[in-house]
KOLDOVEX-481164 format. One line per field, with one value per residue: residue number from 1; x, y, z of N, C-alpha, C in turn. Coordinates in steps of 0.001 Angstrom, whole numbers. Example, Ala and Ser with C-alpha at 12.3 -4.5 7.8 and 13.67 -1.06 7.14 Angstrom:
BEGIN
k	c(1,2)
n.x	c(13190,12850)
n.y	c(-5690,-2250)
n.z	c(7800,7080)
ca.x	c(12300,13670)
ca.y	c(-4500,-1060)
ca.z	c(7800,7140)
c.x	c(13200,12900)
c.y	c(-3300,30)
c.z	c(7800,7870)
This chain:
BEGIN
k	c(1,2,3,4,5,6,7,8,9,10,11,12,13,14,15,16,17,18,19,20,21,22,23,24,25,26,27,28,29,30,31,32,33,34,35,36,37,38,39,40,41,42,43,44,45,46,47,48,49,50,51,52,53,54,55,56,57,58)
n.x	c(17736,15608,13738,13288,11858,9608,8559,7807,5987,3857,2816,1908,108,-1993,-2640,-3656,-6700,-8108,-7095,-4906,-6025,-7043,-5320,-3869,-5922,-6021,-3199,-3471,-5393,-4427,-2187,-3249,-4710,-2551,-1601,-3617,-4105,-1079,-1097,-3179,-2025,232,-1669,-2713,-428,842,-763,-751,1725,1066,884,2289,3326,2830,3552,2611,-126,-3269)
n.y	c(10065,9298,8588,11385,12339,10414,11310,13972,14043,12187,13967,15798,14396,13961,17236,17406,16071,15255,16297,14608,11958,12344,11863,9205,7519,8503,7298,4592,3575,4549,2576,-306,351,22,-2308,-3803,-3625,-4566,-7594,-8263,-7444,-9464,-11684,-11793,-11593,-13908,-16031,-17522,-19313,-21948,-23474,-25452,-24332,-21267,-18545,-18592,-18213,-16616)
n.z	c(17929,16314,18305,19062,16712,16872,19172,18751,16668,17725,19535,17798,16433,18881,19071,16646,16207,14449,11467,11465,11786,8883,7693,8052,7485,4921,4029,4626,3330,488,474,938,-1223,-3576,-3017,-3803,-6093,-7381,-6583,-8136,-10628,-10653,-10393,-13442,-14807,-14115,-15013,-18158,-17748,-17125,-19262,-21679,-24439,-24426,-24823,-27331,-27517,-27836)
ca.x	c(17177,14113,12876,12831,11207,8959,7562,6951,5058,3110,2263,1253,-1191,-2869,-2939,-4367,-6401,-8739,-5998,-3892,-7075,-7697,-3825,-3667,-6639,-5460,-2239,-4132,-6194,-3741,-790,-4260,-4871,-1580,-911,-4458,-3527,-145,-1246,-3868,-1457,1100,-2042,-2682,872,1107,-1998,-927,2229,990,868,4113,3277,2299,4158,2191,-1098,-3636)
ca.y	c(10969,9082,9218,13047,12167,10029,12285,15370,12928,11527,15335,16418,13496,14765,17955,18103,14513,15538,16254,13502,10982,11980,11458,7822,6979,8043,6235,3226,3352,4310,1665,-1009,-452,-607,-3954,-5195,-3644,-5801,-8540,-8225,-7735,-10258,-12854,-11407,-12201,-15430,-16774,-18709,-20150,-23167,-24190,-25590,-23208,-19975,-17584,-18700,-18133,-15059)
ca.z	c(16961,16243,19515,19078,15502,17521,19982,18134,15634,18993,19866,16559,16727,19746,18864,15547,16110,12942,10512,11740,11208,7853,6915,8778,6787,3521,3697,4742,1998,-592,596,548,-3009,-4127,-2590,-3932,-7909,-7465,-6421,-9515,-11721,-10952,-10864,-14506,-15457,-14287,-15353,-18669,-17398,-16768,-20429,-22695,-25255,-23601,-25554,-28698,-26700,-28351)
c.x	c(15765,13275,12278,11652,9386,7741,6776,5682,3810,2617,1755,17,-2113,-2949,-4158,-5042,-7835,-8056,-5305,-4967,-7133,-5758,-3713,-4781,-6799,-4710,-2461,-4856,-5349,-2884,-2109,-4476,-3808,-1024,-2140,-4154,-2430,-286,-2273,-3593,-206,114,-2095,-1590,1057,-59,-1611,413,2624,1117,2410,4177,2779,2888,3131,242,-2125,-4598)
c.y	c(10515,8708,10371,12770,11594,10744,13418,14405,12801,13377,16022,15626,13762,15804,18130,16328,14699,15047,14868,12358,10784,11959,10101,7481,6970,7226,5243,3096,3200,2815,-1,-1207,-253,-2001,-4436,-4859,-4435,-6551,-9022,-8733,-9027,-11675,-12656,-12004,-13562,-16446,-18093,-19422,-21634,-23947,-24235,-24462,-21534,-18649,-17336,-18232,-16751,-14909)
c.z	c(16572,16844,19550,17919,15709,18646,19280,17204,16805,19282,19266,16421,17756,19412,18369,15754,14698,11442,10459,11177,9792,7110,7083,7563,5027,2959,3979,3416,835,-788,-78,-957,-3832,-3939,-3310,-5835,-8281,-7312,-7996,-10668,-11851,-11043,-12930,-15555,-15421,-14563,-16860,-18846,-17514,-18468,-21691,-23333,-25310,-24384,-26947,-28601,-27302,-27018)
């Protein structure tokens, strides 16, 4: 089944190789800056950690 899923996919890509480009390059882009905003934010979070009293921290 996702062979079939596979091909048509692969044939729609030649087809349309415009369309198809500017889809590949969105979801590259998007997936990109969601991995670099998480990574962001989990340095963000773990930033004052390192100290005994970190909770008490303004």
């Amino acid at each position: 089944m996702f062979k079939n899923y596979f091909k048509i996919a692969l044939r729609n890509f030649i087809k349309q190789k415009g369309y198809s480009l500017i889809n590949l390059l969105g979801l590259s882009i998007g997936l990109a800056a969601c991995i670099l905003i998480t990574l962001y934010i989990l340095q963000e979070i773990s930033f004052d950690n390192l100290h005994s009293k970190a909770d008490r921290i303004y």
